[in-house]
C-alpha positions as CSV (number, residue, x, y, z in Angstrom):
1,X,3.3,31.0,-18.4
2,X,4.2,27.5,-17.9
3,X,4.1,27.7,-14.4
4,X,0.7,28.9,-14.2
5,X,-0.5,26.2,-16.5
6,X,1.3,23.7,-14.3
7,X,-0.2,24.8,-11.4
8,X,-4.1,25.1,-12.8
9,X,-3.5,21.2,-13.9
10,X,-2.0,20.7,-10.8
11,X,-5.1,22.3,-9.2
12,X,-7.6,20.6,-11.3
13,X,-6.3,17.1,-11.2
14,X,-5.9,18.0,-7.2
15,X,-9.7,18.6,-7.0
16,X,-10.3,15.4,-9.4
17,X,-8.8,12.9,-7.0
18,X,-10.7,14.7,-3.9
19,X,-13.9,13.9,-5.2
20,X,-12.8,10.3,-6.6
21,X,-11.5,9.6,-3.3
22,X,-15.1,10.6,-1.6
23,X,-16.3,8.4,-4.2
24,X,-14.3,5.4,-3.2
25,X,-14.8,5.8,0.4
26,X,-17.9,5.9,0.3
27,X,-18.3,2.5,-1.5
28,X,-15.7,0.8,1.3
29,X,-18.3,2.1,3.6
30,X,-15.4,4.7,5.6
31,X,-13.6,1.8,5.9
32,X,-9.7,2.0,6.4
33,X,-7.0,-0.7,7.4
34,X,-4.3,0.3,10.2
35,X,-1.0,-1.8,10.2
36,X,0.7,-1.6,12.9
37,X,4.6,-3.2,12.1
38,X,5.2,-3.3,16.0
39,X,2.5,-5.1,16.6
40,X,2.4,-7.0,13.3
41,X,-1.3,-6.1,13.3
42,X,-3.6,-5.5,11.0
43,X,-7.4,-3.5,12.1
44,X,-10.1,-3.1,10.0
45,X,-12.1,0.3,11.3
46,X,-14.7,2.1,10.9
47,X,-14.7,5.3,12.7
48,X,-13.6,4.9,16.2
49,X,-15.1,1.4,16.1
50,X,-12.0,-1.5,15.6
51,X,-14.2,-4.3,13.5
52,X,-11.7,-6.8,13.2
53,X,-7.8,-7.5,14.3
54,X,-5.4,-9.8,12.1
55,X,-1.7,-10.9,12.7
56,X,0.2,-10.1,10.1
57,X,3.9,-10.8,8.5
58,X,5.9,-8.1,7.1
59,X,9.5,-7.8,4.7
60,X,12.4,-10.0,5.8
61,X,14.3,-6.7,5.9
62,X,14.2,-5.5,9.7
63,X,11.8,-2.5,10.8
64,X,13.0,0.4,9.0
65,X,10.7,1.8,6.6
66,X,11.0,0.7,2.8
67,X,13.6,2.9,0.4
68,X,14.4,1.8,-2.4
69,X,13.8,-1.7,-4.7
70,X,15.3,-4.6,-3.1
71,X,15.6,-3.9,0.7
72,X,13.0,-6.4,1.3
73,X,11.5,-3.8,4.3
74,X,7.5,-2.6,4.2
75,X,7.0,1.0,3.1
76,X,5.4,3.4,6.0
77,X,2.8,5.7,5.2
78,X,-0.7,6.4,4.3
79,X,-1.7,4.5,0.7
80,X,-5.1,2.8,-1.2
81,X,-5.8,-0.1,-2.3
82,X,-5.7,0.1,-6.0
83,X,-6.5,-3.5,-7.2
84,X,-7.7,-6.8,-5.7
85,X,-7.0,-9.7,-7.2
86,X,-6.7,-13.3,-7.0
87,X,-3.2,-14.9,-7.3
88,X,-1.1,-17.8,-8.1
89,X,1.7,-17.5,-5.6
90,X,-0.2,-15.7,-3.2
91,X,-3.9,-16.9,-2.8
92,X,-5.3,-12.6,-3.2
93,X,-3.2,-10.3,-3.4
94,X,-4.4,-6.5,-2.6
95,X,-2.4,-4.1,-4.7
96,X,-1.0,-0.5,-2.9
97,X,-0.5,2.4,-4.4
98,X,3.1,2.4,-3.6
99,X,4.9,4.4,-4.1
100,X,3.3,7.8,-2.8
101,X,4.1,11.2,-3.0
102,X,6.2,11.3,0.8
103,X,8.2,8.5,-0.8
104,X,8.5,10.1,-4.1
105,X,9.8,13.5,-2.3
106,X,12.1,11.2,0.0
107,X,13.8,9.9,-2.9
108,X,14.0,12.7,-4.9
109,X,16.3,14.4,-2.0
110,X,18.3,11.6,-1.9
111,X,19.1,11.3,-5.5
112,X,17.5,7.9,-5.8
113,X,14.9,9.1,-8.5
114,X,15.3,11.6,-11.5
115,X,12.7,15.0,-11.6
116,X,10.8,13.3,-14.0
117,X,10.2,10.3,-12.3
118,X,9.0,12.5,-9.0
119,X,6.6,14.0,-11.7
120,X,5.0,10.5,-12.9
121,X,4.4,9.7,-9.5
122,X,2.8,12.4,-8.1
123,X,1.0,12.7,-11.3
124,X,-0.5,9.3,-10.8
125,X,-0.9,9.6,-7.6
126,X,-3.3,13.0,-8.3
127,X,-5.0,11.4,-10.9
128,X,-6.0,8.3,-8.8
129,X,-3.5,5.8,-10.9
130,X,-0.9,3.7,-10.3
131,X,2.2,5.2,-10.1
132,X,5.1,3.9,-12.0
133,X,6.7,0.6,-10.3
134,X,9.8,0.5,-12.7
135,X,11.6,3.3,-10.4
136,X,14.4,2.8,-7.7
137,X,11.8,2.8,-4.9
138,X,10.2,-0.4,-6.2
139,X,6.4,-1.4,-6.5
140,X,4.4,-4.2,-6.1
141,X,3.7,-3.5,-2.9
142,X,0.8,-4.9,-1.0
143,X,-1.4,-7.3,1.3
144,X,-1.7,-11.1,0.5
145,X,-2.1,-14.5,1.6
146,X,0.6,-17.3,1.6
147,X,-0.6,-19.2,-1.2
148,X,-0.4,-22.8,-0.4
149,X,-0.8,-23.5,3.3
150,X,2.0,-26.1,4.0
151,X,2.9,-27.1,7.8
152,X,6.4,-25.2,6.6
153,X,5.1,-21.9,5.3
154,X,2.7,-21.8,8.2
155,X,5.2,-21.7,10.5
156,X,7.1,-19.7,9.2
157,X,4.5,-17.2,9.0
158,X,3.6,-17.6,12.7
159,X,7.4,-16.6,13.7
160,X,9.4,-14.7,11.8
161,X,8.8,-11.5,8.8
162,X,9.2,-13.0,5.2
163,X,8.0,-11.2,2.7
164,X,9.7,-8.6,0.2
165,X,8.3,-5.9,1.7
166,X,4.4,-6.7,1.6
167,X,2.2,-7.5,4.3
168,X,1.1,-11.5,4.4
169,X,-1.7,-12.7,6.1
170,X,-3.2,-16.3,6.2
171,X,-5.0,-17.5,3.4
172,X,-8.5,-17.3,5.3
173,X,-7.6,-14.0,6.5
174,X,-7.0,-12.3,3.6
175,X,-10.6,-13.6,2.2
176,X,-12.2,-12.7,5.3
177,X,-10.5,-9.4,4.9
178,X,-11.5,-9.0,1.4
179,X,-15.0,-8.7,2.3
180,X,-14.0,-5.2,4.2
181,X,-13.0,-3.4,1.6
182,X,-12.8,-2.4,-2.1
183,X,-10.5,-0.2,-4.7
184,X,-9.4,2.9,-2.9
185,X,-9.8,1.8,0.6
186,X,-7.3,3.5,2.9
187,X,-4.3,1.7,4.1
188,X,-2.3,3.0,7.3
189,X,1.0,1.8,7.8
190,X,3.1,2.9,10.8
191,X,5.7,1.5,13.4
C-alpha cells in the first residue's frame, strides 16, 4: 500500500512539473543556454537558431564533472535556472537547480548521500523547487559576473578557470545575457 501511494505522488507531482515546465518555457520564449566546458562557451538558442555566443570561465578544479562539495569542478548535465538575482560579489548571479536527479542517483551509488537525501532531491526537483544545497554534492551552483572589474580579475578571467565550480562571465555579459532568459530556462552543460 505504501508503494502505490508513493508512486501516485510520484506520478502526480511528475505531471505537475511537466506542465510548469511548459509554463516556464514558454515565458523564456523556448530559449535554452548550451555550455560547452571545452570550448568555454556559452550559446544562447532558440531552436536551431544560435542567438548569441559568450566566453565563459569555469571551476579552478580541472574538466571533470562536479561530485561532491568542495572539488571546485562545474557540474555536467541538463539543469533550470531557478533564480536571478543581483549580487554583491558577483555583479548577477543566475541560480541552477543543482543538484539534479543524475547527480543525486550518482551519489547515492557511491555512498556520498543517504536514501533520504536522494528523496529530497528528486522531490524538489519534481516539484519545481530547489533541491537541498546542505548535502555532500554541494549547491550554489550557477552563472555570474566577476563583480568588480579590476585590470587583475579581468585577466584572470580571460586565461585561466577560477571559479568554485560556477560558470563566470563578464559583468556586461551576464546583463546582456539576462535579457535571454527567465526562471526555468534550460541550462545545457556538457564537455
Amino acid at each position: 500500500m505504501l508503494r502505490t501511494s508513493f508512486v501516485i505522488k510520484f506520478i502526480t507531482v511528475f505531471l505537475l512539473l511537466m506542465s510548469s515546465l511548459s509554463l516556464s518555457a514558454k515565458v523564456s520564449d523556448n530559449i535554452e543556454l548550451v555550455i560547452s566546458r571545452s570550448a568555454h562557451t556559452l550559446s544562447v538558442r532558440q531552436g536551431d537558431v544560435t542567438l548569441n555566443t559568450f566566453k565563459v570561465a569555469f571551476g579552478s578544479g580541472g574538466k571533470k564533472a562536479k561530485l561532491k562539495e568542495g572539488d571546485h569542478t562545474t557540474p555536467k548535465g541538463t539543469y533550470l535556472i531557478n533564480k536571478i538575482r543581483d549580487s554583491e560579489n558577483f555583479h548577477l548571479f543566475m541560480l541552477l537547480n543543482y543538484p539534479n536527479m543524475n547527480d543525486a542517483k550518482r551519489a547515492l551509488k557511491a555512498n556520498l548521500i543517504s536514501r533520504t537525501q536522494y528523496r529530497a532531491i528528486l522531490l524538489a526537483q519534481l516539484e519545481g523547487r530547489l533541491p537541498p544545497q546542505n548535502t555532500a554534492l554541494g549547491g550554489s551552483i550557477g552563472i555570474h559576473g566577476i563583480g568588480v572589474e579590476t585590470k587583475d580579475k579581468l585577466e584572470i578571467h580571460r586565461l585561466a578557470d577560477w571559479t568554485k565550480g560556477c560558470i563566470a562571465m563578464r559583468n556586461d555579459e551576464v546583463e546582456a545575457l539576462r535579457r535571454y532568459i527567465s526562471q526555468g530556462t534550460k541550462v545545457i552543460i556538457t564537455d
